[in-house]
C-alpha positions in Angstrom: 57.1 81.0 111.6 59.8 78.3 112.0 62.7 77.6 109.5 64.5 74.0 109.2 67.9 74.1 108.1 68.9 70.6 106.5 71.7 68.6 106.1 72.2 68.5 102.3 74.0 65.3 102.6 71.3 63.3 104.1 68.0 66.0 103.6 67.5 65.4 107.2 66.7 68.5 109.5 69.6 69.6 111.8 67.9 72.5 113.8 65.3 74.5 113.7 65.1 78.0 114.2 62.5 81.3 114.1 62.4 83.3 110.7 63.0 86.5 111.1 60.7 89.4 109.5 60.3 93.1 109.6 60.1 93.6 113.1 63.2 91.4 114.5 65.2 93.4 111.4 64.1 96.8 112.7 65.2 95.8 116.1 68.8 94.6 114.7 69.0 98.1 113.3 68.5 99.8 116.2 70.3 97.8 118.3 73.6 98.6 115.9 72.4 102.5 115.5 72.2 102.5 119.4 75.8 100.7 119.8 77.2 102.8 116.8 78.7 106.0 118.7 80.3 104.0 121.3 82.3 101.8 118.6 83.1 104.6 116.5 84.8 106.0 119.6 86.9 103.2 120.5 90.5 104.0 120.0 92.5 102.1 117.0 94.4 100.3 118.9 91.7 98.6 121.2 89.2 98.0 118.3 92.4 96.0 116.5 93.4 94.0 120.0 89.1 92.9 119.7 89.4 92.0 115.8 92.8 90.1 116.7 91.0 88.5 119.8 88.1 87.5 117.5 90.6 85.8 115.2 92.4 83.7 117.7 88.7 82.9 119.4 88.0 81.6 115.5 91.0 79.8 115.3 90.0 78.1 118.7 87.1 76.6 117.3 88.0 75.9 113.9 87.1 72.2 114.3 83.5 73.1 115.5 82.9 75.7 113.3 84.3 73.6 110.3 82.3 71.0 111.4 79.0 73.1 111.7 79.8 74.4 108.0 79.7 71.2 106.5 76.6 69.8 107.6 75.0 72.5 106.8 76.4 73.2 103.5 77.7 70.1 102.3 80.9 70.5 101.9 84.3 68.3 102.2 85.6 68.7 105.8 89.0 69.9 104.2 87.2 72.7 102.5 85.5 73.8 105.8 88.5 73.5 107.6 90.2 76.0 105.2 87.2 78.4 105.2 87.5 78.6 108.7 90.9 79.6 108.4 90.8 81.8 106.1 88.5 83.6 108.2 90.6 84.1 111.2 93.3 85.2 108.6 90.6 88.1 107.7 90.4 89.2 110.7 94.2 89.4 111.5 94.4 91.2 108.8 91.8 93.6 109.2 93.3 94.3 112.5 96.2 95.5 111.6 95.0 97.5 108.5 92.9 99.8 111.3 96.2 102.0 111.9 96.8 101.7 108.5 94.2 103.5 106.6 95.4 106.7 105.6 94.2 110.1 104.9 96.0 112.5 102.9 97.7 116.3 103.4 97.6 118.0 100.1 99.4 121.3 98.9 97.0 124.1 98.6 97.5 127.8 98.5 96.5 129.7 102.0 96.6 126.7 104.4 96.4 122.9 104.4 94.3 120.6 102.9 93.7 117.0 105.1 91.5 113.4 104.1 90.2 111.5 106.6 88.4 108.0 105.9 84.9 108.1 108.4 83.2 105.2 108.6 79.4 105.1 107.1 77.2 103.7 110.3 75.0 101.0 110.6 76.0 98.8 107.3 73.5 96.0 106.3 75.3 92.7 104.9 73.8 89.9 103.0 75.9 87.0 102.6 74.5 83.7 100.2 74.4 79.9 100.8 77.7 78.8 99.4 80.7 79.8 101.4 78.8 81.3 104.4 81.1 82.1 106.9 84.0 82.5 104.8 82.3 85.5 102.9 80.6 87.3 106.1 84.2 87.9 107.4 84.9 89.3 104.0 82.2 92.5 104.8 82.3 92.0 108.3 86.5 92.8 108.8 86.7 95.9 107.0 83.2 97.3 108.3 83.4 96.7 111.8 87.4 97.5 111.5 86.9 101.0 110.1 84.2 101.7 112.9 81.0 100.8 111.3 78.1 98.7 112.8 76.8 95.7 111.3 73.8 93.7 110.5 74.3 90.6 108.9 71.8 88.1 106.9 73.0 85.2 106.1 71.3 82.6 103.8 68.1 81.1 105.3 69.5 77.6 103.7 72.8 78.0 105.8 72.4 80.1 109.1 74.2 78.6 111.5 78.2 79.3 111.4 76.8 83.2 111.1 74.7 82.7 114.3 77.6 81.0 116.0 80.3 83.6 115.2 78.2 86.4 116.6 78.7 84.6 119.8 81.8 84.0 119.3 82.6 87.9 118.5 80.8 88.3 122.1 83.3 86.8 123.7 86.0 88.4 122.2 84.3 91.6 124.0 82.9 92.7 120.9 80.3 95.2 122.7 76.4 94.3 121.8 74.9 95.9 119.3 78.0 95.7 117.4 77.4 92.8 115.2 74.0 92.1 114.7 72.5 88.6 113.2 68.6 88.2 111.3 67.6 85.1 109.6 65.1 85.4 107.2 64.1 85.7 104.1 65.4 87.9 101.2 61.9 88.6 100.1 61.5 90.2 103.6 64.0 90.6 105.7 66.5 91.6 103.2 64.2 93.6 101.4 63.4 95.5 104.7 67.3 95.5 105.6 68.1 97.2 102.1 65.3 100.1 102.4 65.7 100.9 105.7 66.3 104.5 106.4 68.8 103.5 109.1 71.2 101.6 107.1 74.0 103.6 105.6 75.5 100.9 103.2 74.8 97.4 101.7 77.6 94.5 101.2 75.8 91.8 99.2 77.0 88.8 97.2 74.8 86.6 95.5 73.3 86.4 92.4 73.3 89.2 89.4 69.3 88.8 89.4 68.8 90.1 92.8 71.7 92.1 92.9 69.8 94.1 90.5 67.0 94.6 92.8 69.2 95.6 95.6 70.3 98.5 93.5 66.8 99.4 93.2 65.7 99.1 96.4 69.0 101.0 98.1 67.8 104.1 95.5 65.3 105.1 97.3 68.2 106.4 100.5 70.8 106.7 98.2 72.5 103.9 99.9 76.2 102.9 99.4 76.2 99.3 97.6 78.8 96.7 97.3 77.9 94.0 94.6 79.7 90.5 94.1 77.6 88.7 91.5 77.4 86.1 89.6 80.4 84.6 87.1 81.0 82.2 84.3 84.3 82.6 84.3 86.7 80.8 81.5 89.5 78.4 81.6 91.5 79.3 78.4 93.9 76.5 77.8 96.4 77.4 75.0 98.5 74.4 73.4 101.6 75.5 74.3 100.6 75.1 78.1 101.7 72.6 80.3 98.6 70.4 79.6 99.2 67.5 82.3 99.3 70.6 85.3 96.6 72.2 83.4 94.1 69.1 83.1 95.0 67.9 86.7 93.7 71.5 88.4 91.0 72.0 85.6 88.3 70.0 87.7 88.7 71.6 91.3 88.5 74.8 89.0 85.0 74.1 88.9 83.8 71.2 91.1 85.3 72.4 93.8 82.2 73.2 96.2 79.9 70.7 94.0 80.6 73.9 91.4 78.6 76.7 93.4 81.0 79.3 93.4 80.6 82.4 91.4 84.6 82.1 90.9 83.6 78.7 88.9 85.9 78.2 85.8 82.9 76.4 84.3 83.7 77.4 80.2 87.4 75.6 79.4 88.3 77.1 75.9 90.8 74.8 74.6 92.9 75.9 71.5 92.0 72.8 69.2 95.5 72.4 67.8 95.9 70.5 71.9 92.0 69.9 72.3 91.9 66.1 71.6 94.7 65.4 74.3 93.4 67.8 77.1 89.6 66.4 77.0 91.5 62.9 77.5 93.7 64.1 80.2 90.7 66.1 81.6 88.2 63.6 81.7 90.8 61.1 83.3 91.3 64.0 86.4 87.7 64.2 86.6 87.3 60.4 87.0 89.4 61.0 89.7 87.5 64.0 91.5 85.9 61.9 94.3 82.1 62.7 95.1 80.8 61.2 98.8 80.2 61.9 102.2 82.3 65.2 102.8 82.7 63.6 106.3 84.9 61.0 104.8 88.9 61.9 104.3 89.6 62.0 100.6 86.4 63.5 99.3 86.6 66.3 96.8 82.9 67.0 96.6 80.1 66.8 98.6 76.2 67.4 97.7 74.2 70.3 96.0 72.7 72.8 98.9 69.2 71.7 97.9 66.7 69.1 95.6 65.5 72.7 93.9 68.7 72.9 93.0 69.9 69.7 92.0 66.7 70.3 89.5 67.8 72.9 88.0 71.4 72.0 87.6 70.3 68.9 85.8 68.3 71.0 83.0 71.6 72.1 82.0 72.8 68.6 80.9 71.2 67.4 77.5 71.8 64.8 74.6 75.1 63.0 75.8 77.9 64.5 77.9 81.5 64.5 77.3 81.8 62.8 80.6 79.5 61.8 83.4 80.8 60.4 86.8 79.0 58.7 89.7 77.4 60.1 92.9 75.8 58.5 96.0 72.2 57.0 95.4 69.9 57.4 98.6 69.4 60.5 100.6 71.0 63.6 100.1 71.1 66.0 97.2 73.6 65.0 94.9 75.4 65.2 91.3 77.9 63.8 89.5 80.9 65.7 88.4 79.6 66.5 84.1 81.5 67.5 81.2 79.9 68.9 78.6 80.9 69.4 75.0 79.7 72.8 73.6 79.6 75.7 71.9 79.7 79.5 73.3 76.3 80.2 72.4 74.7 77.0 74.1 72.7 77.5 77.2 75.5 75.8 79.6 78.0 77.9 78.3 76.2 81.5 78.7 74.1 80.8 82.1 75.7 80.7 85.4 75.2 76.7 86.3 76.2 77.0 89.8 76.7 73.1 89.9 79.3 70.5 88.9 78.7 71.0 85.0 81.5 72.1 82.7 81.0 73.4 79.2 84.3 72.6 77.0 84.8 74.5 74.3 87.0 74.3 71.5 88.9 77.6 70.1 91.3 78.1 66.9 94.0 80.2 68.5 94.7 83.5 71.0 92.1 86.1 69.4 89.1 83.5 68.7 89.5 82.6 72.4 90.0 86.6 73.8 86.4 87.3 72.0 85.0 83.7 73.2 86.1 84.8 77.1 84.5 88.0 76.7 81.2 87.6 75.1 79.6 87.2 78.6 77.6 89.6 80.3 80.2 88.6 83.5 83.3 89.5 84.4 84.6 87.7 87.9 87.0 85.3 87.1 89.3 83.5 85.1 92.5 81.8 84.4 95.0 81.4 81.4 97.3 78.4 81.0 100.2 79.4 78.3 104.4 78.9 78.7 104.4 82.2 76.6 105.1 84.7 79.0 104.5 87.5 76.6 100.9 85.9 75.4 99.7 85.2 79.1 100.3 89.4 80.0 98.2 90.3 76.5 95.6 87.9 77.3 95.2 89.2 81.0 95.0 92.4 79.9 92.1 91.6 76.7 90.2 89.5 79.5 87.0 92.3 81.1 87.1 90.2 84.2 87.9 91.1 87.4 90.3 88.3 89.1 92.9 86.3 86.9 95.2 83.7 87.2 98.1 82.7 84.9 98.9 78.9 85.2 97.1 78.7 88.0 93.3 78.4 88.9 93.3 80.5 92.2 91.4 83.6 92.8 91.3 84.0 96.6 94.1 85.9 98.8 93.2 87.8 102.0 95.9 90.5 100.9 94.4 90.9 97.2 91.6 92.8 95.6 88.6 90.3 94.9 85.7 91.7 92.3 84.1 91.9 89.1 83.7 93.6 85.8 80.5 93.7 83.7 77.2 92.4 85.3 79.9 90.3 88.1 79.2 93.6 90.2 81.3 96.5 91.3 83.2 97.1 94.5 85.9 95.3 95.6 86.5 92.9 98.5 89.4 91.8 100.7 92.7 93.7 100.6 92.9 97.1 101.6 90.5 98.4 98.9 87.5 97.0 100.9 88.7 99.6 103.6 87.5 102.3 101.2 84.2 100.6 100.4 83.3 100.6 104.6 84.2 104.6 104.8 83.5 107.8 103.5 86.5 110.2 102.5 85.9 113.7 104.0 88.0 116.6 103.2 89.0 119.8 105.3 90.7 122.6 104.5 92.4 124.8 107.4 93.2 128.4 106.5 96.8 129.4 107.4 96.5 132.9 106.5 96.5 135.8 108.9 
């Protein structure tokens, strides 16, 4: 059966491609077991001059793969541009962290104790429709640069940067079999990627609902699992923060990617002593977050991924918003950037919107806004905007989320643990933990006694 991948901007088909099933995701998996012993094998050094090769091959075709990207996601040109980059910045890295993941030599009596990190096998990687590339290379570094094989599905909505980066890594000299590309369905070819007997780990981001049934259905094999969920991550504004900075970032906190990202700060808890002058400052930022053809230099936000989706963003907004800006009429899937005034118990404040829709909610001071913050089943994100230095270390420390920022709305570093608390998943990503998530830790002791 055939798939059409469309342009979200202009609903209009922009290739067409064959689904894959059961059968082309056994194949994969045997194709990566098959190449498996081989890559193990290859020393440090040379596997590290491929990643690094990979990287520069990216960085080559940054333009084309940028380009690619946003018509099929939707995105702003800039944002592609930096996704791209970001992913030959991966793979640097991960190139040099091969000679850098350590074992251990531990005092024992009679002998010595060693670790060594193994890698798992053939790992199986599942990647969603919102940041494709960008957070393949995020599994794909660490696994293939601690020896592993790889399968990768990525979203059948947004295939195509995936399909052209495996051809890419080709070039580099990445051997075949080594990184492996199906495009299917989750219902089936994810399903079948997550219960295969073959398949040694999982890497999945996407939502909490069927990251639950990816823990189910890597039960059955015992399967490693990496989860990166969903998020409804706060903004906590107090008063004594600088509210100008604070208001002028606050709307690429959340509309930034038309709002679907799980790192979305899509709850701002304002203390209400400054709530009054932040909405005003916040709703004049948003009038100027600019919504159009991502194409177009100085456009902050393109279309939703789908008219599904659009749907069920637009549920979210009811009675009269805060704040409701413009979007394109015509073709394409699109939404206006929506500010919503709320309460933490109201629908758009405790479900994960994944569109350009922000509940603001009003808090009476540092312990009303801690408890607000928390009472979320999710734990991803967040930021704190305080000039109290002493405040912003207690609040980071009350927050159960995963990835803060103090003053700033950034979550994303190459060099920097990225991951969730709660029902935002476990594992971490990027950084050197990730290392640990692609390997297994064996231990051997060798007797020194006579």
């Amino acid at each position: 059966m055939s798939l059409e991948v469309l342009n979200p901007a202009t609903g209009r088909p922009i290739a067409t491609l064959e689904r894959a099933g059961v059968e082309e995701v056994d194949r994969a998996v045997a194709g990566a077991r098959a190449a498996y012993p081989a890559w193990r094998a290859v020393k440090p050094a040379d596997r590290a001059r491929l990643l690094r090769r990979l990287a520069t091959l990216t960085e080559e075709h940054l333009e084309e793969l940028a380009r690619l990207e946003t018509a099929n996601v939707g995105k702003p040109l800039g944002d592609s541009r930096w996704e791209v980059g970001m992913v030959a910045d991966v793979f640097h890295f991960y190139a040099g962290a091969i000679d850098k993941h350590y074992g251990d030599t531990i005092p024992v009596a009679g002998g010595v104790d060693l670790t060594f990190r193994e890698p798992l096998g053939v790992v199986g990687l599942i990647v969603p429709w919102n940041f494709p590339l960008m957070l393949a290379s995020w599994k794909l570094g660490p696994a293939l640069a601690c020896g592993n094989t790889v399968v990768l599905k990525p979203a059948e909505l947004t295939p195509l940067t995936a399909l052209r980066f495996a051809e890419l890594a080709l070039e580099a000299g990445l051997p075949e079999g080594v990184l492996n590309v199906v495009v299917g369905p989750g219902s089936v070819a994810g399903t079948r990627l997550v219960e295969h007997p073959d398949v040694a780990k999982i890497g999945f981001t996407g939502s909490t609902e069927v990251g639950r049934t990816v823990m189910v259905g890597a039960a059955g094999t015992i399967k490693r699992v990496t989860l990166e969920l969903g998020g409804k991550s706060a903004n906590i504004v107090f008063a004594d923060a600088d509210l100008e900075k604070a208001a002028a970032a606050a709307p690429g906190a959340v509309f930034g990617n038309a709002g679907q990202d799980c790192c979305a700060r899509s709850r701002i808890l304002v203390e209400r002593s400054a709530y009054d002058r932040f909405v005003k400052l916040l709703v004049a930022a948003t009038e100027r977050f600019r919504v159009g053809d991502p194409e177009e230099a100085g456009v902050d936000m393109g279309p939703l991924i789908s008219a599904s989706h659009r749907e069920k963003v637009a549920s979210y907004v009811e009675g009269t918003p805060l704040y409701q800006g413009r979007a394109p009429a015509g073709p394409g899937f699109w939404f206006p950037c929506t500010l919503v005034e709320a309460g933490n118990g109201d629908r758009v404040a405790r479900e994960e919107v994944f569109g350009p829709v922000a509940a603001v909610i009003p808090v009476a001071d540092e312990e009303e806004a801690v408890r607000l913050a928390n009472d979320t089943p999710y734990g991803l994100s967040g930021s704190i905007w305080t000039r109290d230095g002493a405040r912003a270390l207690r609040v980071a420390r009350a927050l159960e989320t995963g990835v803060l920022s103090v003053n700033s709305n950034s979550s994303v570093r190459v060099t920097t643990p990225f991951g969730g608390f709660k029902q935002s998943g476990f594992g971490r990503e990027l950084s050197m933990h990730a290392m640990d998530g692609y390997s297994e830790l064996k231990n051997v002791f060798i007797s020194t006694e006579a």
